[in-house]
C-alpha positions as a printed Julia matrix, in Angstrom:
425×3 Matrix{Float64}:
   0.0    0.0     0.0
   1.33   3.15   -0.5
   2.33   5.27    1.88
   0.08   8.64    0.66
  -2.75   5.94    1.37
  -3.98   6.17    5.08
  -5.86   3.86    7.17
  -9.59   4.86    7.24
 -10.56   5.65   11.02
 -13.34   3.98   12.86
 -16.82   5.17   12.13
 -17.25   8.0    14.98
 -13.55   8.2    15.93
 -13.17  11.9    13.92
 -16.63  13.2    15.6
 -14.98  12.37   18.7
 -11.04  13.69   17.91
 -12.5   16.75   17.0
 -14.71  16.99   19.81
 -11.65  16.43   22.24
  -9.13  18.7    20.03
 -12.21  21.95   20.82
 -12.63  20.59   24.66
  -8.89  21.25   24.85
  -8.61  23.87   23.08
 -11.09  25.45   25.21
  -9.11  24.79   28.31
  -5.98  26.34   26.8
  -8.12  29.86   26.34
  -8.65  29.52   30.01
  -4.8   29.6    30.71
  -4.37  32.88   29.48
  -3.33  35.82   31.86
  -4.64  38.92   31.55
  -2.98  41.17   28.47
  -1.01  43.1    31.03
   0.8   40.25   32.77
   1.71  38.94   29.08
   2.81  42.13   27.63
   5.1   42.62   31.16
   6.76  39.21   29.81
   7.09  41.37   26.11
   8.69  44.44   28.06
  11.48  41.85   29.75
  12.5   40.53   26.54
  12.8   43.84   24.79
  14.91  45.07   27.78
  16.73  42.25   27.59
  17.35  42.02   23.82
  18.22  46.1    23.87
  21.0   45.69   27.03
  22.9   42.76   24.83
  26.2   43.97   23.55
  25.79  45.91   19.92
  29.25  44.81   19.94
  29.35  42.08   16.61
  32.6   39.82   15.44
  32.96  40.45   11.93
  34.9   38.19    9.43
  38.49  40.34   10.32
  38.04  39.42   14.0
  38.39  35.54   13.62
  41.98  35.44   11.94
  40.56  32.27    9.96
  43.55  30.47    8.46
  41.68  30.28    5.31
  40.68  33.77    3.58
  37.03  34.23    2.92
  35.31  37.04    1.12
  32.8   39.45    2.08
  31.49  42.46    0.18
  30.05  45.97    1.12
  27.82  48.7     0.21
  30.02  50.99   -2.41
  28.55  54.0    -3.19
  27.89  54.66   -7.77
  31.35  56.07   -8.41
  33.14  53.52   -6.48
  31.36  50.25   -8.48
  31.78  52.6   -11.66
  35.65  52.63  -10.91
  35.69  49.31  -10.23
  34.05  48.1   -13.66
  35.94  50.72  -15.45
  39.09  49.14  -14.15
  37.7   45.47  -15.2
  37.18  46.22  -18.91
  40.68  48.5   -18.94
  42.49  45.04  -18.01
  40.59  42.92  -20.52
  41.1   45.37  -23.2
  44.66  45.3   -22.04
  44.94  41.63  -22.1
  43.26  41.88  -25.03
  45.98  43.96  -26.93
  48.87  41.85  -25.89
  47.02  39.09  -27.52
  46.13  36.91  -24.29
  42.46  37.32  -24.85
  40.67  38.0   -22.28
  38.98  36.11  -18.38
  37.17  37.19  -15.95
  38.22  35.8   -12.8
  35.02  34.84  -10.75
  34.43  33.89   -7.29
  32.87  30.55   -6.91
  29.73  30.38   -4.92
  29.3   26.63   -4.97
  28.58  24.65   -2.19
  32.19  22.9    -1.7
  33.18  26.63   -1.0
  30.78  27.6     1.63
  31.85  28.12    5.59
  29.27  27.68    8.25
  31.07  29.73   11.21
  29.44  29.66   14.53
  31.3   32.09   15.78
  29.28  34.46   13.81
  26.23  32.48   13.42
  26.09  32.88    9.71
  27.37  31.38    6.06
  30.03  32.75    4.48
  32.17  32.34    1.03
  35.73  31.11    0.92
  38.17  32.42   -1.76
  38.54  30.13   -4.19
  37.6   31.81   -7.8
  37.33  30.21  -11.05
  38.35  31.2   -14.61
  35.99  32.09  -17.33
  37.94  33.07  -20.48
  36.03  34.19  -23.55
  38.17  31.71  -25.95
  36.57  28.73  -24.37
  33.69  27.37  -26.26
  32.87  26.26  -22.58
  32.46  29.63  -21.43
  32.41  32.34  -24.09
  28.63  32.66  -23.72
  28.5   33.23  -19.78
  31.67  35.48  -20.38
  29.48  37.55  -22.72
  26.75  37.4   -20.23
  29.07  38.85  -17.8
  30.73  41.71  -20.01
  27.07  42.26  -21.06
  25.51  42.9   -17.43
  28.66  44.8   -16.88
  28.34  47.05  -19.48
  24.16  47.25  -18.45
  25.37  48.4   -14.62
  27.76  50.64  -15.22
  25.13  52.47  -17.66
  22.48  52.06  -15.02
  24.79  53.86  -12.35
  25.75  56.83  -14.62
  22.28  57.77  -14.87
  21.74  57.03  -11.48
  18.47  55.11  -11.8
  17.23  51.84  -10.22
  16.1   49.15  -12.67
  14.58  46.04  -11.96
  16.36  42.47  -12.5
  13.05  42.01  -14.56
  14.2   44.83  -16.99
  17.59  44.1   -17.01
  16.87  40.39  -18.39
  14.72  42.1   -21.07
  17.77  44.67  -22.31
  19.25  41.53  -24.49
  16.56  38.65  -23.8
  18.28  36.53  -26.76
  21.73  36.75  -24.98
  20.35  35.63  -21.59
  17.72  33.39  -23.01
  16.48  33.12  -19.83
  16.42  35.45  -16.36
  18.02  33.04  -14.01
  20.91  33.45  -16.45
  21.27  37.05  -16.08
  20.24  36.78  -12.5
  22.91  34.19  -11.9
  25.45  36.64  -13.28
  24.42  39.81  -11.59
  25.67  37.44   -8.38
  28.39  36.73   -9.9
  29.19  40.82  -10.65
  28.23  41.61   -7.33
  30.99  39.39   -5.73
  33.45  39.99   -7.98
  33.34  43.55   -7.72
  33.36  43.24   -3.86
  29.73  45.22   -3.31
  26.47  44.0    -2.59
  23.58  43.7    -4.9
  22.08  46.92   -3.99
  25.23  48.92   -4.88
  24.34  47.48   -8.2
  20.95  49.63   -8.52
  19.61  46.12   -9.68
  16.61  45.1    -7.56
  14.13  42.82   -7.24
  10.27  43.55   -7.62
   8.02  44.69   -4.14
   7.15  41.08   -2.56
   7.69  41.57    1.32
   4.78  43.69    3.2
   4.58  44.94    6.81
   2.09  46.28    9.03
   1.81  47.33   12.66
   3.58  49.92   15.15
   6.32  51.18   12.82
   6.84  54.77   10.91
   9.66  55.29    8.2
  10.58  57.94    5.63
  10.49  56.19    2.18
  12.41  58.21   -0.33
  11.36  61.39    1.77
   7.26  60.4     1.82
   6.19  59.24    5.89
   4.76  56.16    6.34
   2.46  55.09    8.97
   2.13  51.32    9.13
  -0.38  50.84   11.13
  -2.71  52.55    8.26
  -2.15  50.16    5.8
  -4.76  48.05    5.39
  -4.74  44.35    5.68
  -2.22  44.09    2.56
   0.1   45.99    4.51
   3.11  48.02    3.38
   5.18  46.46    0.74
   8.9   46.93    1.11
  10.21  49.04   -0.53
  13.2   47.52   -2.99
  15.65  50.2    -2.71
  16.32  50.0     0.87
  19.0   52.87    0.88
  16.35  55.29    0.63
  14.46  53.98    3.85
  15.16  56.16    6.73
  14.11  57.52   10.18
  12.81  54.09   11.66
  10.05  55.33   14.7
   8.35  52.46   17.08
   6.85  51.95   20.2
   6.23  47.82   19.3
   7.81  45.45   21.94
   8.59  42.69   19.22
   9.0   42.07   15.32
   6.95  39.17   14.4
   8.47  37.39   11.28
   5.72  35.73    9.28
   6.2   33.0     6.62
   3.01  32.99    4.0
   0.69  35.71    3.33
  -2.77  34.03    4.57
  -1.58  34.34    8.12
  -0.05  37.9     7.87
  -3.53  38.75    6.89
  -5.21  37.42    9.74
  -2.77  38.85   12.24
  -3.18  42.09   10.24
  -7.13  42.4    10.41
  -7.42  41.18   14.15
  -5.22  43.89   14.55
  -2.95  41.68   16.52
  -0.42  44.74   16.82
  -2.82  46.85   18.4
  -3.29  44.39   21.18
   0.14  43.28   21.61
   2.44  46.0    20.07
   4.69  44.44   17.38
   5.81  44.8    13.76
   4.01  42.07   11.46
   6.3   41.37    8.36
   6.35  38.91    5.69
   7.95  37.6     2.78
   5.38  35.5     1.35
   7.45  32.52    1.54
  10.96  32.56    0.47
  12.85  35.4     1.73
  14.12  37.88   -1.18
  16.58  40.24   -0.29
  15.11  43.36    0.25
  12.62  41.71    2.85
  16.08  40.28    4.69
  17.29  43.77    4.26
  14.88  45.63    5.51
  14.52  42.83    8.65
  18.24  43.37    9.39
  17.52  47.18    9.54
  14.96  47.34   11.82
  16.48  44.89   13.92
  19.49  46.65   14.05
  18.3   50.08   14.46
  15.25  49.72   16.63
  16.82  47.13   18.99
  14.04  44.55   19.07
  13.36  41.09   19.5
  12.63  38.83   16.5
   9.7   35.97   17.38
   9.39  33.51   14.0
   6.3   31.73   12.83
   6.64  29.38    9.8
   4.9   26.18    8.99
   5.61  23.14   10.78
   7.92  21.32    7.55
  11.25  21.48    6.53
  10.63  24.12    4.55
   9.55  26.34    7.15
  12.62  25.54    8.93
  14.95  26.19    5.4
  13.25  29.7     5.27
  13.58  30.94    8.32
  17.38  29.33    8.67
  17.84  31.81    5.67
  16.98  34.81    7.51
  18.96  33.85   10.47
  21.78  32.17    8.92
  21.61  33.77    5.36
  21.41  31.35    1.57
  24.16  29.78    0.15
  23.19  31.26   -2.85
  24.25  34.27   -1.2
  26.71  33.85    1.25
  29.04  36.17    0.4
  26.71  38.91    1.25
  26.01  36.83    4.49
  26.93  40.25    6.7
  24.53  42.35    5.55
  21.47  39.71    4.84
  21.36  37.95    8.0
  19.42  38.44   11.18
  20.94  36.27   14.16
  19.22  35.19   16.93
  15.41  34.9    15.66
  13.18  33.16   18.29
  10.86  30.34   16.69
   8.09  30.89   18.16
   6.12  27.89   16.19
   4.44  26.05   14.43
   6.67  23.03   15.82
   6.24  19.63   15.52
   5.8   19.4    19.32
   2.91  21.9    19.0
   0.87  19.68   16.98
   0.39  17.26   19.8
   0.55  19.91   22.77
  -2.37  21.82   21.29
  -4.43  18.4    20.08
  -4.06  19.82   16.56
  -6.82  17.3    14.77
  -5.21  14.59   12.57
  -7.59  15.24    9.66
  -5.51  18.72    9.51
  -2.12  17.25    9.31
  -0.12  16.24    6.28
   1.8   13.5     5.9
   5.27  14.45    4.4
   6.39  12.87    1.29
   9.74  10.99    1.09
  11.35  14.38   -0.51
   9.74  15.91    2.7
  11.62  13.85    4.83
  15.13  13.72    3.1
  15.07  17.89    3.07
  14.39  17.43    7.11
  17.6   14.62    7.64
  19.85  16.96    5.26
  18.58  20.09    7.93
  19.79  17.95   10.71
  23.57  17.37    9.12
  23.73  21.0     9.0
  26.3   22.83   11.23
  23.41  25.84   12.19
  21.04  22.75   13.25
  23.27  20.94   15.19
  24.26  23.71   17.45
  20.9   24.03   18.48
  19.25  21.64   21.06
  16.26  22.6    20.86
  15.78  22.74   16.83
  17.4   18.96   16.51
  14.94  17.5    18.92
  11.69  19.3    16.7
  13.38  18.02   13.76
  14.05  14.51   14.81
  10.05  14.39   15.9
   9.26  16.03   12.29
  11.33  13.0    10.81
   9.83  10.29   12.86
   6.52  11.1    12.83
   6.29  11.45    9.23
   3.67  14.36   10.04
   4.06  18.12    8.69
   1.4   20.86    9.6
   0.64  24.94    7.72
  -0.37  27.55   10.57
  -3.76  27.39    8.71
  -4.23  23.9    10.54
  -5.13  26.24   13.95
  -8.2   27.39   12.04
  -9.74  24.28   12.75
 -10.55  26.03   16.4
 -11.65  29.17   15.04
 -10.39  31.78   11.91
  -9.09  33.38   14.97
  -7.73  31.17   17.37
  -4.06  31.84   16.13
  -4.54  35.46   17.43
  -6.7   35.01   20.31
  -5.45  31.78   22.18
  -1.96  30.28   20.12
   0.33  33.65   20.12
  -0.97  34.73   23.22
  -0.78  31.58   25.46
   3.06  31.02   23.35
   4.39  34.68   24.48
   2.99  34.06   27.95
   4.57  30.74   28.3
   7.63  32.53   26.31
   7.61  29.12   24.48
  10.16  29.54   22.03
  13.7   28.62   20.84
């Protein structure tokens, strides 16, 4: 039989499972404190999380025995320079008959460093050749002159452009975007800034709402006037400025459905926080703007994802930044994010019904072992043990499942009764 095929439960034995799952549900309601003894449990944790030390190791600090690279913000002239100086040597090496190579920094996975000292990813040093008289390479070569050539055009007129239009300045040439996207990366790191310095961004996908004010390009914004879409993020985050808020927490949403709920019950409003969202995989701008506020307004991050190993992946990204990425790993990363759920142990501990679990496939399951052999898992007690029950239970759960006690139990009784029991890791 296959395992997608489940064993059909005794006639009466759902009525009853769901009757039991709302008895208990109703008793966990009755655990909660009054708001103020919760939020006093809010105001510790922000104290706490604003005396840490702002004091952060950096990359230089660790004298690794093994170089690794790291890039910064440049400002237009500087990456101008710096691609100016690129096509003078190939048109150099060019001249003395050589030809010509760019010499690119290899982001593969052999050359990746988990470092615990800083909590994050990082790139080693090794670089790779890709010379324009190899039929192997002359056509990413030409993709990399090309974007070159697109960027440094881009910064002279000192506009932003979106990876979306740069794809469609020579569509034929990059035949398709993850081509040109591939090799803006590529630029990026060789040219030793990040992708912002570029002027190359992605489209709006992150959104936030709740107790939070920022200048956008000059214009004020009030987030807690936004509507149940919330905010987007703005893109070009070097024009967001003047963060203002009186929220206790930031509360770091995975999927859109349940940034809406929090967002109409107002959840902010009851317990003062900043609601964000990605919906789903983190793009940068949404890790950028995370970092900011993080940074700036000294808060506390509390996570809530989906109880899979994809939740887990995603927010692992925000805390420990994407390979795909890593050598930008400084200014992407948020450390120390609290998951506050869904976990695996959750699904028992609040009688979530069975007929509202998944059962994870076999790729589900090999994406959760490879998450335990990684160095960021294993460092953490507390996120091998959920892991290992993930695994062997062979069960996987969306926040959505905690509408099966109400559209607004997540709001009214789960969050609540989690921050009051400061249940998290």
């Amino acid at each position: 039989m296959s395992e997608k095929k489940r064993r059909r439960p005794e006639p009466g034995t759902s009525k009853r499972s769901r009757s039991s799952s709302s008895s208990h549900a109703h008793e966990l309601k009755n655990q909660l404190k009054p708001d103020t003894e919760i939020l006093s449990s809010l105001h510790r944790l922000r104290a706490a999380t604003q005396s840490s030390s702002d004091q952060t190791l950096t990359l230089s600090d660790l004298n690794l025995s093994s170089p690794c690279r790291e890039v910064s913000d440049l400002d237009s002239s500087s990456v101008r320079l710096a691609i100016e100086r690129a096509a003078l040597s190939a048109a150099r090496s060019i001249l003395s008959g050589n030809g010509f190579s760019f010499s690119i920094p290899s982001r593969s996975s052999s050359n990746q460093l988990y470092l615990p000292e800083l909590d994050r990813i990082v790139l080693k040093d090794k670089t790779s050749s890709r010379p324009f008289a190899s039929l192997s390479t002359v056509r990413k070569a030409t993709i990399t002159a090309r974007v070159l050539s697109l960027v440094h055009a881009i910064l002279l007129n000192g506009i932003h452009v979106t990876k979306r239009d740069l794809f469609y300045t020579d569509v034929k040439l990059f035949g398709d975007q993850t081509q040109s996207d591939a090799v803006l990366d590529d630029v990026s790191c060789m040219l030793g800034c990040t992708r912002s310095s570029l002027h190359v961004v992605a489209s709006e996908k992150g959104v936030v709402v709740g107790r939070l004010v920022f200048s956008d390009d000059g214009d004020r914004i009030d987030c807690t006037r936004m509507g149940i879409g919330g905010k987007a993020i703005p893109p070009n985050i070097d024009r967001v400025s003047d963060l203002e808020s009186d929220a206790l927490f930031i509360l770091l949403v995975e999927k859109d459905a349940a940034f809406m709920r929090l967002a109409e019950d107002r959840f902010y409003n009851r317990f003062p926080c900043i609601i964000v969202t990605a919906k789903g995989q983190p793009d940068v701008a949404t890790r950028l703007f995370l970092k900011k506020m993080k940074t700036e307004l000294k808060l506390p991050v509390l996570a809530l994802v989906d109880s899979d190993p994809y939740g887990l992946k995603i927010l692992s990204v925000y805390m420990c930044g994407s390979k795909n990425m890593s050598y930008d790993s400084s200014n992407l990363t948020t450390p120390d994010i609290k998951w506050l759920g869904i976990r695996p142990s959750d699904l028992d501990k609040y009688r979530v019904p069975e007929q509202c679990r998944l059962p994870m496939t076999d790729q589900d399951v090999k994406v959760g072992k490879d998450l335990l052999e990684e160095d960021f898992v294993k460092r953490n007690e507390g996120w091998v043990r959920e892991l290992e029950m993930m695994v062997r239970t062979r069960q996987k759960a969306e926040i959505q499942a905690l509408s099966s006690f109400g559209f607004q139990y997540l709001t009214e009784v789960y969050l609540p009764l989690k921050i009051q029991q400061q249940d998290w890791l």
